[in-house]
FISE-710664 format. One record per residue (C-alpha): x, y, z; residue in one letter. Coordinates in Angstrom, 3 decimals. Layout:
N
<site east="X" north="Y" up="Z" aa="A"/>
...
This chain:
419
<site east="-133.541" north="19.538" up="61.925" aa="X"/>
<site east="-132.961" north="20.219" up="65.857" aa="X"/>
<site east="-131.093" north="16.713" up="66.162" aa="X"/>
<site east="-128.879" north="17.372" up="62.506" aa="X"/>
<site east="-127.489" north="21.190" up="64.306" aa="X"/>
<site east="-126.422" north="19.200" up="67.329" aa="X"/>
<site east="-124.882" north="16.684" up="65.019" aa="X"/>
<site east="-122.633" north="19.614" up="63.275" aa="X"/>
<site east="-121.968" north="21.605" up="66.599" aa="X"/>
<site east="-120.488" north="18.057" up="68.067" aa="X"/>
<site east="-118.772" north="17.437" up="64.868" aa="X"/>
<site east="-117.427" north="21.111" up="64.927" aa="X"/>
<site east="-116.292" north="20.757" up="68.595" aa="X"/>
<site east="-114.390" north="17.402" up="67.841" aa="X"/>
<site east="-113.062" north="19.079" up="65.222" aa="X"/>
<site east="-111.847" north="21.630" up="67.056" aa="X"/>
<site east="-110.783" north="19.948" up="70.104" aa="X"/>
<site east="-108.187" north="17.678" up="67.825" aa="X"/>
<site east="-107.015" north="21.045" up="66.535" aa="X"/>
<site east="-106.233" north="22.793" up="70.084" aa="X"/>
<site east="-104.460" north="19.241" up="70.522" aa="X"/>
<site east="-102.414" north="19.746" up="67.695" aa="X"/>
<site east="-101.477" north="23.042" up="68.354" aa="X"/>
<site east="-100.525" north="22.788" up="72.156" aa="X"/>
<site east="-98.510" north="19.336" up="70.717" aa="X"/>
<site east="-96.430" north="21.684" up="68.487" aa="X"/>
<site east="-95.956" north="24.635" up="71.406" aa="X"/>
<site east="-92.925" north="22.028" up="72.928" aa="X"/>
<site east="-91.171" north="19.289" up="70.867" aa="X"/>
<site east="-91.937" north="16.461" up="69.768" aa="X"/>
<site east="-91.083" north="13.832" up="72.485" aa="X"/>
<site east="-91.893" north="10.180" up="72.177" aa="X"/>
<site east="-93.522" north="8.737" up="75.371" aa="X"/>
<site east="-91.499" north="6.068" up="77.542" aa="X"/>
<site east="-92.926" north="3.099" up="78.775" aa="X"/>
<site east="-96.563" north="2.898" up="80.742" aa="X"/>
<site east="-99.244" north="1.186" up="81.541" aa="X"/>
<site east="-103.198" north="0.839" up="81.300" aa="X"/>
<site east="-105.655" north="0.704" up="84.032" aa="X"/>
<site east="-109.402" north="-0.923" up="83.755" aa="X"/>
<site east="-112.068" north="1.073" up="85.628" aa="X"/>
<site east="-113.072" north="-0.343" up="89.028" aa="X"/>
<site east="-110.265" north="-2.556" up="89.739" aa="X"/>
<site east="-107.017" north="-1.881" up="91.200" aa="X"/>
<site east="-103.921" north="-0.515" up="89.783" aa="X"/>
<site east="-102.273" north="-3.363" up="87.392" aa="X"/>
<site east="-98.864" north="-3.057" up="88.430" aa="X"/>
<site east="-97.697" north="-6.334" up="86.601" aa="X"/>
<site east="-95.452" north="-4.622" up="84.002" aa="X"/>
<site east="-93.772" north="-1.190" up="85.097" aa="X"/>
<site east="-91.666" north="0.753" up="82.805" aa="X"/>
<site east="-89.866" north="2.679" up="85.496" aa="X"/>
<site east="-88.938" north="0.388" up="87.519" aa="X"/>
<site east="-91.199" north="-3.527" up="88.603" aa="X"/>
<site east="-93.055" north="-5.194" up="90.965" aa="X"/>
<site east="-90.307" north="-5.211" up="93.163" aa="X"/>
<site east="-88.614" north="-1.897" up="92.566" aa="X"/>
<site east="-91.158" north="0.870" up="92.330" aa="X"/>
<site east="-90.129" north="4.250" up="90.899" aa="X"/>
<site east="-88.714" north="6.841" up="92.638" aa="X"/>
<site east="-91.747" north="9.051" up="91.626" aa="X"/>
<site east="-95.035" north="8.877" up="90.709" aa="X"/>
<site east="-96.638" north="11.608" up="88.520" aa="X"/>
<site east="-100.337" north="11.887" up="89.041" aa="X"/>
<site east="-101.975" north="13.807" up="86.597" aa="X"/>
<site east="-106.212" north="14.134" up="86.793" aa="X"/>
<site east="-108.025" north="14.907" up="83.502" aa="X"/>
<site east="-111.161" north="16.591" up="83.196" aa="X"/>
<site east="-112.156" north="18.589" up="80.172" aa="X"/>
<site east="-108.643" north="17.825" up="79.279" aa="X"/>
<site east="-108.122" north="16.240" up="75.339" aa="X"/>
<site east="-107.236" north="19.847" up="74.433" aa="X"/>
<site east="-104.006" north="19.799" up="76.309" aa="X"/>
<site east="-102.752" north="16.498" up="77.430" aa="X"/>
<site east="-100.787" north="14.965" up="74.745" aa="X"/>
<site east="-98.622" north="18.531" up="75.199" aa="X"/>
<site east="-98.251" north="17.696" up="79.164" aa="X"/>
<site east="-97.809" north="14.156" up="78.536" aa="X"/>
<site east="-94.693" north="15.100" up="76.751" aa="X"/>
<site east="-93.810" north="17.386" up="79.033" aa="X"/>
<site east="-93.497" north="15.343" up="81.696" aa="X"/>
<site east="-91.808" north="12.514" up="79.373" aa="X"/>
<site east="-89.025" north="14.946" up="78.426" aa="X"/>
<site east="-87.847" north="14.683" up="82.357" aa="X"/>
<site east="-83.958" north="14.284" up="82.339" aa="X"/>
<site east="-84.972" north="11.839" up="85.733" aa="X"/>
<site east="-85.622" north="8.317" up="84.359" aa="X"/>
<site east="-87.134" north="6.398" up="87.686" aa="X"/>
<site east="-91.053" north="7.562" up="87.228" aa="X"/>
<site east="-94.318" north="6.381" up="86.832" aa="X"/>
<site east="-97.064" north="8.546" up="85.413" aa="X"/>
<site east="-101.051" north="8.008" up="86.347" aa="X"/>
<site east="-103.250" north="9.593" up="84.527" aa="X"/>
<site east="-106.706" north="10.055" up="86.476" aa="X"/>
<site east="-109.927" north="10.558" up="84.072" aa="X"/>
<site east="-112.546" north="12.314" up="86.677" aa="X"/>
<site east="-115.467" north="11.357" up="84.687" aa="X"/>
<site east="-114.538" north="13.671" up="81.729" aa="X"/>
<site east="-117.453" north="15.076" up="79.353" aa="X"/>
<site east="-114.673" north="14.873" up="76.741" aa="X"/>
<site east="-113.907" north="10.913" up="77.702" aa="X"/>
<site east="-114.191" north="10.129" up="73.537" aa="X"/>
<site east="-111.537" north="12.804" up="72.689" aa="X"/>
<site east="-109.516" north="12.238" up="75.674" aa="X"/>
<site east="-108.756" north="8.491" up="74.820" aa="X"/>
<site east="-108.250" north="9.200" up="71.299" aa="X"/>
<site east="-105.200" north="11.607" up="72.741" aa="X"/>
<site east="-104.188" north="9.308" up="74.888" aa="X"/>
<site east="-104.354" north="6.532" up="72.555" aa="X"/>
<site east="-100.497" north="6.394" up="71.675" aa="X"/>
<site east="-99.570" north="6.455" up="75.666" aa="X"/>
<site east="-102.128" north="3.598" up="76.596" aa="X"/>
<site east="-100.143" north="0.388" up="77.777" aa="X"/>
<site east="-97.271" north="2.933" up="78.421" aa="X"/>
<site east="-99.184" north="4.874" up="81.392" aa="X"/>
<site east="-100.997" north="3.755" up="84.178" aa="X"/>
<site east="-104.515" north="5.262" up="83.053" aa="X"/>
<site east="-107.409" north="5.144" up="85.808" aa="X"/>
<site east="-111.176" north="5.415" up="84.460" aa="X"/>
<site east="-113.575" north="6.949" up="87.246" aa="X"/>
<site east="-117.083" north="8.376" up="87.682" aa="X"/>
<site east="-116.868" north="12.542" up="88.168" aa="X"/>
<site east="-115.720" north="13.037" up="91.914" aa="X"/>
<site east="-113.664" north="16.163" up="91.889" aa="X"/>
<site east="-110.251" north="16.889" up="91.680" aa="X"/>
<site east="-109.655" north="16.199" up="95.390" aa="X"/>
<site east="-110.791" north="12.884" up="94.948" aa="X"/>
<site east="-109.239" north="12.256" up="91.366" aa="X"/>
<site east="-105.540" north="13.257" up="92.879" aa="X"/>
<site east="-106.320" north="10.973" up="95.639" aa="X"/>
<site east="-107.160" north="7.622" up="93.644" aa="X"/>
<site east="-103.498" north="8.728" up="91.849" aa="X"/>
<site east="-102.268" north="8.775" up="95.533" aa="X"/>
<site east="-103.787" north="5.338" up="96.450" aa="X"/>
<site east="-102.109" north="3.912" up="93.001" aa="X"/>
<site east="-98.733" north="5.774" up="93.169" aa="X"/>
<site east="-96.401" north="3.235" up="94.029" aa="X"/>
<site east="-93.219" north="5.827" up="94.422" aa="X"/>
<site east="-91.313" north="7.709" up="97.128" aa="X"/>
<site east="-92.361" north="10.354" up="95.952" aa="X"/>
<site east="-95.609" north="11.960" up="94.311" aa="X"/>
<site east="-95.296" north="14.831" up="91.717" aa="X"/>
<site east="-98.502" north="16.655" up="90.958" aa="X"/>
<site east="-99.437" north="18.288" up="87.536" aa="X"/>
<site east="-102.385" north="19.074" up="85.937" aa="X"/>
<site east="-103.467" north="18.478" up="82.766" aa="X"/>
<site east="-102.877" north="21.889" up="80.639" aa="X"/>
<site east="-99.900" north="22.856" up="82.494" aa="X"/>
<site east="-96.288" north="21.591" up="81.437" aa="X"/>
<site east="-92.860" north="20.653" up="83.303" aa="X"/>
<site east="-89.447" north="21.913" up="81.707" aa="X"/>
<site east="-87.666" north="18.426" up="81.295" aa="X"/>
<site east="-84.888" north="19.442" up="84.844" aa="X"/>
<site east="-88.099" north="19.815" up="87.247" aa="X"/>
<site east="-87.935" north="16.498" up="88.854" aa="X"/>
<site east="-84.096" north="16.163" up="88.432" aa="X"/>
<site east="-84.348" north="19.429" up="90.205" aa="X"/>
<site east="-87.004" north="18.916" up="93.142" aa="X"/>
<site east="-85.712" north="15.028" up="93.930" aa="X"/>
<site east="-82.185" north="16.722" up="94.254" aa="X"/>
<site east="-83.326" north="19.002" up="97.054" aa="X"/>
<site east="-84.900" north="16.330" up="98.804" aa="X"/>
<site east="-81.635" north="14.450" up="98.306" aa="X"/>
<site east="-79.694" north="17.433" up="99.918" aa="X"/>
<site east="-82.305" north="17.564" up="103.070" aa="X"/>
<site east="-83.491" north="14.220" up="103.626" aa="X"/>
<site east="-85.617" north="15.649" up="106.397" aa="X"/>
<site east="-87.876" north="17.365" up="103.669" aa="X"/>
<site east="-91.372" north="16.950" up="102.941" aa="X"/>
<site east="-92.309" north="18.699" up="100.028" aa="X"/>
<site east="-90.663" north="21.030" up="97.745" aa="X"/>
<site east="-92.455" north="23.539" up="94.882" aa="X"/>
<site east="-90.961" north="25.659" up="92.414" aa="X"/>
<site east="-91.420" north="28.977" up="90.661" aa="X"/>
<site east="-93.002" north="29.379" up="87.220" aa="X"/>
<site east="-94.030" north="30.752" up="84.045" aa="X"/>
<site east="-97.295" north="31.610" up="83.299" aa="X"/>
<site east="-98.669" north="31.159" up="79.719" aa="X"/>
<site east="-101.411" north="31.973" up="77.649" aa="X"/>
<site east="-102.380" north="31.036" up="74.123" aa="X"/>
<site east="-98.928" north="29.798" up="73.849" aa="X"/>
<site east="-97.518" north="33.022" up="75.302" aa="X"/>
<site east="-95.428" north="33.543" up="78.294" aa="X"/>
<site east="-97.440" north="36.688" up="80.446" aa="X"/>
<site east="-96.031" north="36.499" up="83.735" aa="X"/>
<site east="-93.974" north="34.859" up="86.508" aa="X"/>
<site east="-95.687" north="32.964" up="89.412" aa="X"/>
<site east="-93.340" north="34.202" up="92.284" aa="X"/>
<site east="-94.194" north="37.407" up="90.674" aa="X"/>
<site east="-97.634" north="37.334" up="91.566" aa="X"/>
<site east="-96.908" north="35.415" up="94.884" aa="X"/>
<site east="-94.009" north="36.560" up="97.057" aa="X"/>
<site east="-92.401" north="33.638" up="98.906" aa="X"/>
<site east="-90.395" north="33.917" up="102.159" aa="X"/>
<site east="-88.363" north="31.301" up="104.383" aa="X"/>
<site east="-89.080" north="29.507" up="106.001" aa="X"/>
<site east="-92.329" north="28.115" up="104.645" aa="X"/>
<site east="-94.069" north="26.683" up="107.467" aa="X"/>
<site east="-98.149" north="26.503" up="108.832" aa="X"/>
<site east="-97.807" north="30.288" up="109.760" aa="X"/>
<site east="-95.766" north="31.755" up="106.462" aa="X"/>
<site east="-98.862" north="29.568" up="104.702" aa="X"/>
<site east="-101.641" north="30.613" up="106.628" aa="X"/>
<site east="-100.956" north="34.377" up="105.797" aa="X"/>
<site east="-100.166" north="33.884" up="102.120" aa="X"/>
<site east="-96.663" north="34.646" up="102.801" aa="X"/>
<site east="-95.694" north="31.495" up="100.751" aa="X"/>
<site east="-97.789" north="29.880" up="98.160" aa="X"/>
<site east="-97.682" north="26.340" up="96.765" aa="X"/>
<site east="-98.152" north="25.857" up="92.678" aa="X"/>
<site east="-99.691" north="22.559" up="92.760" aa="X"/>
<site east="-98.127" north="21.557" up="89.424" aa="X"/>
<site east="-94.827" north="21.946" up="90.949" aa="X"/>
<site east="-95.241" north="20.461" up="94.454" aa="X"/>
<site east="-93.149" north="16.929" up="94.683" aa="X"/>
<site east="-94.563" north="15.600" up="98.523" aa="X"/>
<site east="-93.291" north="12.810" up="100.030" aa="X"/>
<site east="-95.674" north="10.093" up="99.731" aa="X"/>
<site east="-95.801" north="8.948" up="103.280" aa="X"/>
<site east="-96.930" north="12.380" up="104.210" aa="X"/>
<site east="-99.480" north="12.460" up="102.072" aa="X"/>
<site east="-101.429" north="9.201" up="103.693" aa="X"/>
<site east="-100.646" north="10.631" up="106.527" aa="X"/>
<site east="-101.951" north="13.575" up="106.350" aa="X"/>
<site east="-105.338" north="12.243" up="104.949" aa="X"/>
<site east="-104.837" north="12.755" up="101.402" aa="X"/>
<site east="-107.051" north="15.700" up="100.107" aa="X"/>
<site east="-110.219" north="16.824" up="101.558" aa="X"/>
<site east="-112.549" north="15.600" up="98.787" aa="X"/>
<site east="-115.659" north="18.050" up="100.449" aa="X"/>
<site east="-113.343" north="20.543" up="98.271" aa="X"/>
<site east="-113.694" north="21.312" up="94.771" aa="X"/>
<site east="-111.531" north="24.476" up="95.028" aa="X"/>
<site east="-108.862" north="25.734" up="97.474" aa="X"/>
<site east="-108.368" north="21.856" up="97.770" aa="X"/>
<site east="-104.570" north="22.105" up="97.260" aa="X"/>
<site east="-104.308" north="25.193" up="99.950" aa="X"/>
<site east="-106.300" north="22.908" up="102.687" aa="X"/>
<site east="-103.527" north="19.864" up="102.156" aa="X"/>
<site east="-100.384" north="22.150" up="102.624" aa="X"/>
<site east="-102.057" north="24.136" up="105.709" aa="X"/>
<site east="-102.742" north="20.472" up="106.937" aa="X"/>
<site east="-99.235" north="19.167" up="106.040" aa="X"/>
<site east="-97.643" north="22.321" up="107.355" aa="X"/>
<site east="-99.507" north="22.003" up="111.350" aa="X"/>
<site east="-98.428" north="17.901" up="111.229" aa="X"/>
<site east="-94.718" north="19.247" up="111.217" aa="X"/>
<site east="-93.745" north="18.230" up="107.647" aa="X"/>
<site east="-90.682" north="20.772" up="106.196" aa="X"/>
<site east="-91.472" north="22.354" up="103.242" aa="X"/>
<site east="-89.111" north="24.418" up="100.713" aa="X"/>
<site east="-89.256" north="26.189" up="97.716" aa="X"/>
<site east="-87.008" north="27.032" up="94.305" aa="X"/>
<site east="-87.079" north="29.998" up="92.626" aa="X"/>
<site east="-85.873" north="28.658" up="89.610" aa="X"/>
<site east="-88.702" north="28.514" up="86.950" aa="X"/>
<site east="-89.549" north="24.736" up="86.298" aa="X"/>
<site east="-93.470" north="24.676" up="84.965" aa="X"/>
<site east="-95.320" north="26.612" up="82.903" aa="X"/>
<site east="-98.899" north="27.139" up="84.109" aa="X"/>
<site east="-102.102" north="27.908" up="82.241" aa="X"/>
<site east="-104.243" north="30.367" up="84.855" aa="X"/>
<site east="-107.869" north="29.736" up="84.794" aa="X"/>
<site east="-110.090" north="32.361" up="83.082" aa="X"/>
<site east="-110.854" north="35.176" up="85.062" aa="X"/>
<site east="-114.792" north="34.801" up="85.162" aa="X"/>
<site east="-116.486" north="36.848" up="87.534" aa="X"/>
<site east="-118.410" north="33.850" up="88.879" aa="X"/>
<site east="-115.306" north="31.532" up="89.165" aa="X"/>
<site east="-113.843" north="33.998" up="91.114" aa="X"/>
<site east="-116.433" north="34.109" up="93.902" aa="X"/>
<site east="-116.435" north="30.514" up="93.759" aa="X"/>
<site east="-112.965" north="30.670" up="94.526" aa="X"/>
<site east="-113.349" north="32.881" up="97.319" aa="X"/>
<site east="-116.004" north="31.097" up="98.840" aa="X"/>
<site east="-113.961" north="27.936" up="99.158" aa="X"/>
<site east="-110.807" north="30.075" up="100.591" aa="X"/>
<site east="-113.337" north="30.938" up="103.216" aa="X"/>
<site east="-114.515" north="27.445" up="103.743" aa="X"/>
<site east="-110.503" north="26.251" up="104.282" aa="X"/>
<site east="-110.431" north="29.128" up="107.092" aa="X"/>
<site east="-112.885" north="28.247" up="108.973" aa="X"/>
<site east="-112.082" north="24.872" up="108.937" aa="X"/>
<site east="-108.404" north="25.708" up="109.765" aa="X"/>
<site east="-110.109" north="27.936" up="112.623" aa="X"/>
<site east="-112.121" north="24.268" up="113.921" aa="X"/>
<site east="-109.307" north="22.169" up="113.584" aa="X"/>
<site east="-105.675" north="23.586" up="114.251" aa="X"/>
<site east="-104.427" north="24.623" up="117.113" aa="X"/>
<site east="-104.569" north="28.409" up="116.134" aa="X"/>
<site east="-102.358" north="30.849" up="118.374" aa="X"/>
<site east="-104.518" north="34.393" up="119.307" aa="X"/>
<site east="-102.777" north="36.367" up="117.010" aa="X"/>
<site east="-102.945" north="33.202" up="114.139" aa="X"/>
<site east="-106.931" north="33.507" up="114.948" aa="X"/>
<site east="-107.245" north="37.092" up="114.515" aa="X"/>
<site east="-105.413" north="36.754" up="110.768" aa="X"/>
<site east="-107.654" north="34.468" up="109.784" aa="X"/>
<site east="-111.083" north="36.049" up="111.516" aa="X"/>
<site east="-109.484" north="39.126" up="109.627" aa="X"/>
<site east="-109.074" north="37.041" up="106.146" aa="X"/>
<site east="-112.365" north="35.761" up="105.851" aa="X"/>
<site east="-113.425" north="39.499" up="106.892" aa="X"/>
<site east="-111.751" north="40.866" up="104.071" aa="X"/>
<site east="-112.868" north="38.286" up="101.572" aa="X"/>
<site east="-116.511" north="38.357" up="102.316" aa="X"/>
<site east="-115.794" north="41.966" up="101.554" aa="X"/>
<site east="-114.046" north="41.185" up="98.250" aa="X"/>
<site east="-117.022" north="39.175" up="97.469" aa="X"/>
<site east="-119.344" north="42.024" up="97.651" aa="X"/>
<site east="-116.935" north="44.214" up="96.141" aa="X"/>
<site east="-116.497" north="42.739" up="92.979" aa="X"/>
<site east="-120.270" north="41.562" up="92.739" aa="X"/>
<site east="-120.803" north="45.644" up="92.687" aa="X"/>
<site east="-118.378" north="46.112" up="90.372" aa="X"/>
<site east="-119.853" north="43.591" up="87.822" aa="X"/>
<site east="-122.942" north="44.823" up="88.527" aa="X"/>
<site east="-121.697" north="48.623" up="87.679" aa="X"/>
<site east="-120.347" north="47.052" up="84.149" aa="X"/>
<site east="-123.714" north="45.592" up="83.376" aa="X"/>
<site east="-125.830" north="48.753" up="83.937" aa="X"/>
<site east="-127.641" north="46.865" up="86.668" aa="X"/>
<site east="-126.934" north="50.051" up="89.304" aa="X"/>
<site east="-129.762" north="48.600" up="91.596" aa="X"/>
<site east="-128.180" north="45.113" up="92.324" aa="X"/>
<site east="-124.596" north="47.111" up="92.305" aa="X"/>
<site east="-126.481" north="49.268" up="95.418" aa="X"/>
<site east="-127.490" north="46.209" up="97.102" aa="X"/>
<site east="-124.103" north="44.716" up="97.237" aa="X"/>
<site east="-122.428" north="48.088" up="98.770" aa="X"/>
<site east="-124.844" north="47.504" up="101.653" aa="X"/>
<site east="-123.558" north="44.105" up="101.997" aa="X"/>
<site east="-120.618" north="45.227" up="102.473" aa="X"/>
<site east="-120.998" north="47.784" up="104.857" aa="X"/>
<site east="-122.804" north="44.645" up="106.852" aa="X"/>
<site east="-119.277" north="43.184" up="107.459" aa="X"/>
<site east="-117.298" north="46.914" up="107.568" aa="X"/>
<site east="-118.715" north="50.393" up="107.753" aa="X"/>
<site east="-116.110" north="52.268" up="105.232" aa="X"/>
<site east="-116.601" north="55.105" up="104.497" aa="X"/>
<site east="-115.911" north="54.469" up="100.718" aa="X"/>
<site east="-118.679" north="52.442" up="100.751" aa="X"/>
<site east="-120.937" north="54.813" up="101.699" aa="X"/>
<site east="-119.743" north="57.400" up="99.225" aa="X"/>
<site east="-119.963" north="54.270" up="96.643" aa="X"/>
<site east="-123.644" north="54.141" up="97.422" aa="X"/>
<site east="-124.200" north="57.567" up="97.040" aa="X"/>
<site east="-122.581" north="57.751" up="93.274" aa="X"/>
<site east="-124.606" north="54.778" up="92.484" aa="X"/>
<site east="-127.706" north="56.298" up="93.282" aa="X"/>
<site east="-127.080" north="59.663" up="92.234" aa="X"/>
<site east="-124.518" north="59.621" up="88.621" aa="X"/>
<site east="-124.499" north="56.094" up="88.336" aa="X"/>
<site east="-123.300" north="56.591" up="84.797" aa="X"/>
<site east="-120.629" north="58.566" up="85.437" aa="X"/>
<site east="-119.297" north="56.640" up="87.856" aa="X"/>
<site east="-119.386" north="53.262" up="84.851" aa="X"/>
<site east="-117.291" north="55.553" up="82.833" aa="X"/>
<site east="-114.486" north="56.497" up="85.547" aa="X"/>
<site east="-115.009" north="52.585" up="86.640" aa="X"/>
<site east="-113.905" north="51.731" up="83.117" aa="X"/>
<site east="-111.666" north="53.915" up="82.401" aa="X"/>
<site east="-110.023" north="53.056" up="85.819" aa="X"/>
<site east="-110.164" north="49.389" up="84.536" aa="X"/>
<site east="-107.838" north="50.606" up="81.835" aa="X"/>
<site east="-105.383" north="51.560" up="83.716" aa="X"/>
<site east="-105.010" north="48.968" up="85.995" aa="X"/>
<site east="-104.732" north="46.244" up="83.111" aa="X"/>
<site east="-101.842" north="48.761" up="81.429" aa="X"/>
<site east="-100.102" north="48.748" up="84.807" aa="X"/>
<site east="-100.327" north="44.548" up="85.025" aa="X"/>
<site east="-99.500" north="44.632" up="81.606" aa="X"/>
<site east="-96.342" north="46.893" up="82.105" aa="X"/>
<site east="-95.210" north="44.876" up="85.450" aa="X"/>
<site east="-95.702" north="41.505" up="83.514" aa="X"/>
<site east="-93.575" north="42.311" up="80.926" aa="X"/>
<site east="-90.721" north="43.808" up="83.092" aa="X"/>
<site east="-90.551" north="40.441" up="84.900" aa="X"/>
<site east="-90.727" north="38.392" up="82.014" aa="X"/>
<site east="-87.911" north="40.441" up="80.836" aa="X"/>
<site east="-85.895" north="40.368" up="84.088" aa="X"/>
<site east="-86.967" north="36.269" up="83.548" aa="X"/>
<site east="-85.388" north="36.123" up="80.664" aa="X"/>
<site east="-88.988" north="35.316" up="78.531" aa="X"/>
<site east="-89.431" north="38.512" up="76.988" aa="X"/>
<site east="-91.130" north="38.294" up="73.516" aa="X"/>
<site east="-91.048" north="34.371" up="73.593" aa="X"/>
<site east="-92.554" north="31.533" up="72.715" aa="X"/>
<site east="-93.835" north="28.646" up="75.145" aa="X"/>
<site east="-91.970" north="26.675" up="72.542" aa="X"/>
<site east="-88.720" north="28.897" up="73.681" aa="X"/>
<site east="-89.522" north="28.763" up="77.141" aa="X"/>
<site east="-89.308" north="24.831" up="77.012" aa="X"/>
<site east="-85.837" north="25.128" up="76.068" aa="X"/>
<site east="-85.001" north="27.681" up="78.720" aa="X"/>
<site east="-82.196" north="26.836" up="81.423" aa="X"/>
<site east="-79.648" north="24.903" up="81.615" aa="X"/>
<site east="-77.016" north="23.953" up="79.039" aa="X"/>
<site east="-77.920" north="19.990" up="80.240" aa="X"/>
<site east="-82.020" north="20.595" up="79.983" aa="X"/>
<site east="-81.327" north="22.156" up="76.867" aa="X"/>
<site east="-79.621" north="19.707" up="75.641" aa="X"/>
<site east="-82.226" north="17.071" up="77.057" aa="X"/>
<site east="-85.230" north="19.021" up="74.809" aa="X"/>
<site east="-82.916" north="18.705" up="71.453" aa="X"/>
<site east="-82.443" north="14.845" up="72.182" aa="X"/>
<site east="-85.917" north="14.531" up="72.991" aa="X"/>
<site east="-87.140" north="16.406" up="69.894" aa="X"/>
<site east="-84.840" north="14.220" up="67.284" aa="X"/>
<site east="-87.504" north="12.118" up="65.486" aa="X"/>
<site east="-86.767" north="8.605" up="66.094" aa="X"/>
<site east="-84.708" north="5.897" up="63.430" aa="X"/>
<site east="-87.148" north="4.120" up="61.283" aa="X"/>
<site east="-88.195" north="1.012" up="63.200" aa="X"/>
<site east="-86.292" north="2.133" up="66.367" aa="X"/>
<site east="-88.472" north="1.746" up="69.938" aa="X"/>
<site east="-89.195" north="4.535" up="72.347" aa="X"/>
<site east="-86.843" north="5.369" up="75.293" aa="X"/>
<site east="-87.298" north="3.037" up="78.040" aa="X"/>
């Protein structure tokens, strides 16, 4: 009995798996992959037949895209990234020892011998976007991960920037953010950028790299050491600090070229997250060069974040009804700073705890209107108001429009993909 329910909960998750494929394959057009190429697991990138470009003239760019947990979206970002109006690119798609491997290969299945697909035990994203890295054979690597999608001008756009400033390292982009299909917000929004973006404008969150719209030079890259694979989060942040203090110029657009699929907001994500952002300052504090006043930011950041940590551990805890673990985490935090908020904090908790759930809540409310209201003014002021990520794709430019109606033509009976 036991082994027949686990046989109809896989069969139901397959089932549903193929269906989130479909869907996300429907929320952009129909594009027809170019030209690719396989890769066996444990040997070295077959570069024998390239479809951007051959053994003797590697692409301009090399996408490298790692998959975990990813058959849900990656047909959609696949054809994302195929709808480029650039034509001199290779993409590498980097399976990190997915627990969805079956599902994953059926997806990829019409792109195999038209990508450059590498098969690897589970090391982590740092080290999955590194074996991409070690395989890219461009000038340039683009990074984008597997549920987020490129509108088809984003490497036109990036490698003509480069092209304008030779002396450029890496350039990133502004974007949309989606969920379920819908557009709910604007990265820059979220994360104010400023010129110049340098080591200092990065170390105090001044200016924020999207990784799914960073194109680095790959020299820099190997130079730099690649990503720090002792990361499983904040991995991204580590590279550009490290990239930023070895001298290599960095730029941004704010023209909106990805759309990006945030990560859930669970509680114990977010601690994880802020744990790691903790771990990349104190290494930045054993390792760079720090000036005094770069120190004190970034004694004062992982301050405030231990802080944060405790913060919203008490504020779970308030949600739950668990008032005594709440209590413990407000003396925490008066551990690393004695506010007096805290202290009055404590006192509610011990005294109307439930009182203080219901203002908590209700407070709660409010905030999420407020988002809700700035979201929507800068999706409006974005021009994605009330829009589909289907609309969003075709977004922009006369020419990228244009590029997203060729693309989504079916093809002439008998007639081969774009090469």
């Amino acid at each position: 009995m036991a082994n027949s329910r686990t046989g109809v909960k896989a069969a139901l998750r397959s089932r549903n798996i193929r269906q989130n494929a479909r869907r996300n394959r429907e929320t952009i057009a129909k594009l027809r992959p170019s030209m690719i190429e396989t890769k066996a697991v444990g040997t070295q990138p077959d570069i024998a037949s390239q479809p951007r470009g051959s053994l003797h003239q590697p692409p301009l760019v090399s996408v490298v895209i790692p998959a975990y947990n990813a058959a849900s979206y990656i047909t959609a970002t696949l054809d994302s990234a195929f709808a480029q109006t650039l034509s001199d690119y290779e993409i590498i798609v980097v399976n990190d020892g997915s627990p969805d491997t079956p599902l994953l290969e059926e997806a990829l299945q019409p792109y195999l011998g038209k990508i450059r697909y590498i098969k690897q035990e589970n090391r982590g994203p740092s080290n999955a976007r590194n074996t991409g890295i070690q395989a890219s054979r461009g000038k340039y690597v683009a990074f984008l991960d597997s549920d987020d999608l490129w509108f088809p001008n984003h490497l036109a756009n990036q490698i003509a920037i480069f092209e304008s400033d030779p002396a450029l390292g890496l350039v990133y982009a502004n974007g949309v953010q989606i969920r379920d299909d819908q557009p709910v917000g604007v990265s820059f929004d979220r994360t104010p950028q400023s010129l110049p973006v340098n080591f200092d404008s990065l170390l105090r969150e001044q200016s924020t790299v999207n990784t799914s719209s960073a194109v680095v030079a790959r020299e820099a890259l190997l130079e730099a050491g690649m990503f720090d694979e002792q990361f499983r989060r904040c991995e991204d942040y580590d590279l550009w600090l490290r990239l930023a203090a070895a001298g290599v110029r960095m730029t941004f657009t704010r023209e909106i070229q990805i759309a990006h699929r945030p990560a859930n907001g669970l509680a114990a994500s977010g601690d994880l997250m802020k744990q790691a952002l903790i771990a990349v300052y104190q290494k930045a504090l054993a390792t760079q060069k720090l000036t005094e006043e770069q120190t004190s930011v970034v004694r004062a950041k992982i301050a405030n974040i231990s802080l944060a940590i405790q913060f919203e551990r008490a504020k779970q805890f308030l949600l739950e009804g668990k008032f005594a673990e709440a209590v413990e985490c407000t003396d925490r935090a008066k551990a690393i700073t004695p506010l007096w908020k805290l202290r009055l904090a404590k006192l509610g908790l011990r005294l109307f705890p439930h009182v203080l759930q219901s203002l908590y809540r209700a407070h709660l409310r409010r905030v999420e209107n407020r988002k809700r209201a700035q979201r929507e003014e800068s999706l409006k002021l974005a021009g994605f108001a009330n829009r589909t990520i289907d609309d969003v794709a075709r977004t922009g430019s006369a020419a990228v429009s244009a590029a997203v109606r060729r693309a989504s033509r079916p093809p002439r009976e008998g007639a081969m993909p774009p090469g």
